[in-house]
N, C-alpha and C positions, 0 to 999 in steps of 0.2 A: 504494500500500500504506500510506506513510503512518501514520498511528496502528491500524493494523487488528492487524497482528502483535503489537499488546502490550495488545491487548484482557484485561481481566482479567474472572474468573470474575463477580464483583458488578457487573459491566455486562450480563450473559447473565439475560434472564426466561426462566428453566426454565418454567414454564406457559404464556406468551405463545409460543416459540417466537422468540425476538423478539435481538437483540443492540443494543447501546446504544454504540455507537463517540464516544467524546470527539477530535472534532478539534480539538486545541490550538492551533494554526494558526489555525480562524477562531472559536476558542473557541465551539463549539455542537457537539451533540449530536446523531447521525442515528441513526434505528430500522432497524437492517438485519434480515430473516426469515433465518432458518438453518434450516439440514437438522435435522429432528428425531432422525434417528439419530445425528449426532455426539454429542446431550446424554452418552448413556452414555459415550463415550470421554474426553469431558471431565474427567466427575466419576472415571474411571481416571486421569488423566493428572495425580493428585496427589502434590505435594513441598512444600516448602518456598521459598515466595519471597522474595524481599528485602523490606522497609519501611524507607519512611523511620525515623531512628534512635528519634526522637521515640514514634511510631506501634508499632514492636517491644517497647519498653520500658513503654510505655503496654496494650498486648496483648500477651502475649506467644506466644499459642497462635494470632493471629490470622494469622500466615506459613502455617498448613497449613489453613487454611480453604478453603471452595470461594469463597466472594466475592473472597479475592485470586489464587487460581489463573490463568494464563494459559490463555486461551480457545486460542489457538495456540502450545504449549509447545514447546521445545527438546527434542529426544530425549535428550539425555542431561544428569545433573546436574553441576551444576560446583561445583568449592570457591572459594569467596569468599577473594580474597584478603587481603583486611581482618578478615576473622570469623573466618576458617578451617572455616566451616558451608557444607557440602552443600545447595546451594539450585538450584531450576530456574529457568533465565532464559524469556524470551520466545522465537522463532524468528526468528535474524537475518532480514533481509529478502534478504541475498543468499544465503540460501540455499535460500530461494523461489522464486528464478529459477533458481537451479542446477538446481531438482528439474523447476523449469519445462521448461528448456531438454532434460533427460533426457528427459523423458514424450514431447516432440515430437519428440526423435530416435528412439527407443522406438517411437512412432505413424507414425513415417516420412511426420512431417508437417513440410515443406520450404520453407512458406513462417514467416516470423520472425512471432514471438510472445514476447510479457511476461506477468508474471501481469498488467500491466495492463488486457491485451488480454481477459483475461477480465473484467472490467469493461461493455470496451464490448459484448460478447459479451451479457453479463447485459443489459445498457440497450435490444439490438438486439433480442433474443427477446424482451424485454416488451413492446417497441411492436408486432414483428407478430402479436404475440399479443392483440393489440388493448387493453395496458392502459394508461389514460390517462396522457398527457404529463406533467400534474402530479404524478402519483404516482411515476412515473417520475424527474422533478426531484428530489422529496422523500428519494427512496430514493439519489439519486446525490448529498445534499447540495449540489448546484449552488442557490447564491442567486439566481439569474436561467434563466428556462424558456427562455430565449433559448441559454444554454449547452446546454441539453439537448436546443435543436432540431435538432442535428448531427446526432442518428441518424435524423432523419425519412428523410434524402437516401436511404435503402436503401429505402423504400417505395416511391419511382417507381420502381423496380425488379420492386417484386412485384405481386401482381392485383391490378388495382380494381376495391373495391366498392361506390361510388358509379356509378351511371350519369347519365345525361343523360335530359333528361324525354323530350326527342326521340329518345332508340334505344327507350324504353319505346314511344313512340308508334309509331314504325316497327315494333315486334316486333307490337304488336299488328294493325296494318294486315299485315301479313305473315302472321300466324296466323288473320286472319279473311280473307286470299285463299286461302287454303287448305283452308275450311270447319272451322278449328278455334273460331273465335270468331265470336260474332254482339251 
């Protein structure tokens, strides 16, 4: 999760569909795709944020803007204990997993899960969905496609659609003893 929960509104390209997550950790920048039906709930899910002191004083209308708005806000608003202002925080990250944890008891689904797990969920359906490796790296911010080759291991699993020149040639030797091919 990571810097995701405290995505601000001025990272979100409303026309692109697109989110702009700053990992501070390895100071770069990944392009994540979002659901286009959140955009409306976003621009609802407006309060007043915190800035730095500098940055409030300097704008002062710039706290209820959409550019600083939390892309995953807190449900409810909190008074600041330094300002005494009514301001919406970010969504803890435990309590991410809390709602996590609710939805799979909920689902009467029994085997363990994090919102991590939806990550690799996300990484697992792109590759059988046939979308390339690297796109895949890029989206998961991983610096090396070596990190990213871990979800291949689920495709020996699934059908192969590469064949062998030799069962083409047998199919065909097979269809033309049968009077299908000549």
């Amino acid at each position: 999760m990571g810097g995701t929960s405290a995505v601000a509104g001025g990272w979100v390209d409303l026309d692109g569909f697109e989110a702009y997550v700053r990992e501070n950790r390895l100071a770069r920048e990944l392009h994540v795709p979002y659901i286009r039906r959140w955009v409306a709930r976003f621009v609802r899910e407006h309060g007043e944020v915190w800035l730095p002191d500098a940055l409030g004083r300097k704008y002062p209308n710039a706290a209820r803007e959409w550019g600083w708005q939390y892309v995953f806000p807190a449900t409810r608003l909190s008074v600041d204990p330094r300002s005494g202002k009514v301001r919406r925080h970010h969504v803890d990250e435990s309590s991410l997993q809390k709602a996590m944890h609710v939805a799979l008891r909920e689902a009467g689904v029994v085997r363990p899960a994090s919102v991590h797990t939806l990550r690799h969920s996300f990484a697992t359906h792109l590759l059988q969905s046939g979308v390339n490796i690297r796109e895949i790296q890029e989206l998961l911010g991983h610096e090396s496609v070596e990190t990213t080759m871990i979800y291949t291991h689920v495709m020996a699993h699934g059908p192969r659609t590469a064949t062998s020149p030799l069962d083409a040639n047998r199919r065909g030797k097979a269809a033309a003893s049968h009077g299908q091919v000549r």
